[in-house]
N, C-alpha and C positions, 0 to 999 in steps of 0.2 A: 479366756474372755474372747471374746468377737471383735478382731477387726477387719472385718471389710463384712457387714449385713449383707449387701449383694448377693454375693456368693456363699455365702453361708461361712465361712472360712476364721478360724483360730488361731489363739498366738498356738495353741499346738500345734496344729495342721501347718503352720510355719516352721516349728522347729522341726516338725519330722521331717520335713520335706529340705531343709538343711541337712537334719544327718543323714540323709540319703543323696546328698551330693549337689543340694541349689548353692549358689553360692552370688549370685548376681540378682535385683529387683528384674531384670527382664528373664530373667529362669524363672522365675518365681511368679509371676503373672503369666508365665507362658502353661506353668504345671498347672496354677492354684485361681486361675481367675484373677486374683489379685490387684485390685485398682484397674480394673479394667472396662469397668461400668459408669459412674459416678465419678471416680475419683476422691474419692475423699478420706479415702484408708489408707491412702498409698503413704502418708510421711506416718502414719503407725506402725504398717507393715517393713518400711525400710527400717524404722527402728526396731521391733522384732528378730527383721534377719539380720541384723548390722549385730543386735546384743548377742543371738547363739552365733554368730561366727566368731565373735572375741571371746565367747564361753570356750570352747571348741579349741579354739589355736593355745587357751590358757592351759584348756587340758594336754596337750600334745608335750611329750617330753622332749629335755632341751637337746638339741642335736650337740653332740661334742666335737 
């Protein structure tokens, strides 16, 4: 789906741009445009990157 029209920009283009090492809203507008126009995507998009980065650490095995 599409959050942020501006930029043209997807929850995919969010999550790839996590597994390739964003990990902060200000990474992520700095790589992807991201709320950086309008603003009105930006509490979708933090919800996007906030949901693969707790995917991400779930998948990570438990350090012993």
């Amino acid at each position: 789906m599409y959050v942020c029209i501006c930029h043209a920009v997807t929850d995919t283009d969010i999550n790839n741009a996590v597994e390739d090492g964003i990990d902060t809203m200000k990474k992520l507008s700095e790589k992807l445009s991201v709320g950086t126009q309008c603003g009105l995507c930006t509490s979708c998009a933090k919800s996007c990157l906030n949901a693969k980065l707790v995917q991400i650490s779930e998948e990570q095995p438990a350090v012993a």
